[in-house]
C-alpha positions, 0 to 999 in steps of 0.5 A, spaced: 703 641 683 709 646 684 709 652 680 714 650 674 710 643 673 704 648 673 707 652 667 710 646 664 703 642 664 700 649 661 705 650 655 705 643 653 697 643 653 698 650 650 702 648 644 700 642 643 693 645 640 697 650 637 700 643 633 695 639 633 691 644 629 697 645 623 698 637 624 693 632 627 697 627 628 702 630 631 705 625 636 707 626 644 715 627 642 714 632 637 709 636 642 714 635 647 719 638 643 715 644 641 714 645 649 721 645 649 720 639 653 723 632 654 718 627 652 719 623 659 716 629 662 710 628 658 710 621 659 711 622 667 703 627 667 700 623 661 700 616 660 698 615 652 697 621 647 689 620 648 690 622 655 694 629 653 689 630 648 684 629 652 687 634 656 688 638 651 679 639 650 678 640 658 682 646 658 679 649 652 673 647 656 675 650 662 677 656 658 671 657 654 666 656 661 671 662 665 669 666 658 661 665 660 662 666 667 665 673 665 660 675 660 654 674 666 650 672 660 644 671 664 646 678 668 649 684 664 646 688 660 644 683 653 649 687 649 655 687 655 654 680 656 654 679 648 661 683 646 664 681 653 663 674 650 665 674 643 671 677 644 673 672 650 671 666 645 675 669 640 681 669 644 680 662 647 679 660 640 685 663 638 690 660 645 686 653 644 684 652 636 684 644 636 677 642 632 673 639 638 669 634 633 676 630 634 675 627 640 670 622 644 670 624 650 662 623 653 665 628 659 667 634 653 661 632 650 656 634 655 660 640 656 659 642 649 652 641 650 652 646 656 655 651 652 650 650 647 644 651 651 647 656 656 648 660 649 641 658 646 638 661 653 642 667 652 640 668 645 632 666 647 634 673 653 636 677 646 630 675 642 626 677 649 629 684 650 628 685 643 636 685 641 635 680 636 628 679 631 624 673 633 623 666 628 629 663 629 629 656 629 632 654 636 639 652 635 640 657 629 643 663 633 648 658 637 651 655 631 650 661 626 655 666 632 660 660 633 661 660 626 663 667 626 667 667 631 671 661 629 672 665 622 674 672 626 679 668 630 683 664 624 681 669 618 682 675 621 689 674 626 692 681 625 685 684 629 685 684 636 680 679 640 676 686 641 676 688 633 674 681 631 669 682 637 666 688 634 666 685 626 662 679 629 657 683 633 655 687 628 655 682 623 651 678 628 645 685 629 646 686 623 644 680 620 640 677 626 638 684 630 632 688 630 632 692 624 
């Protein structure tokens, strides 16, 4: 794919989860034009609005697995591994903020339920290393940071992915950590 094809395909998926999130509706053409696209060029890459949407999720998703493999979650020290984590989620959250419960996808599916094992494993290797107190019921850990890191990225916009990071870290140590 050329370079500016490249980055009209980026936009429009970046803008389409920006609008989609205000609007859930949102149709192809008012997408288009938000990219400053004509709607014949979405049309010429995705053949209905359930192929963009689909899209739309996969490269949240790629986005979200570039963040875990940069976070060395199975290899850097576990306090590292987390910060490097949350911040990078919180920044994904923020460039792709579609509700992923809103597409049926079996393939987003799956890679939702890698993440939610990778980051469980994560959790089980903080709990062993003594960063988080053990008794949590398997699955908790998981849920409970994505929480947070949902609420620091659409609540607390004005904080860089860093300072959201920092609050969610602490919040989660605070409550989850040793003591």
């Amino acid at each position: 794919m050329r370079a500016d094809a490249e980055r009209n395909v980026e936009l429009l998926l970046t803008t389409g989860a920006q609008l989609l999130t205000k609007d859930p509706s949102a149709s192809i053409a008012a997408i288009a034009a938000a990219a400053g696209l004509d709607r014949r060029t979405v049309y010429r890459r995705f053949a209905s609005r359930d192929d963009l949407l689909a899209a739309i999720y996969r490269a949240r998703y790629d986005a979200v697995e570039d963040v875990i493999a940069d976070a060395q979650l199975q290899d850097a020290p576990v306090a590292l591994a987390l910060r490097r984590f949350v911040e990078g989620a919180i920044a994904v959250h923020r460039k792709w903020p579609v509700e992923l419960s809103r597409i049926n996808d079996r393939s987003v599916d799956a890679r939702r339920a890698r993440y939610l094992a990778q980051i469980q494993t994560f959790a089980d290797r903080a709990t062993r290393e003594r960063l988080l107190r053990p008794g949590f019921p398997p699955g908790w850990v998981p849920k409970v940071l994505q929480q947070l890191m949902v609420e620091a990225a659409e609540g607390l916009p004005d904080l860089s992915p860093a300072q959201a990071a920092g609050l969610v870290v602490d919040t989660l140590l605070l409550g989850m950590g040793r003591s």
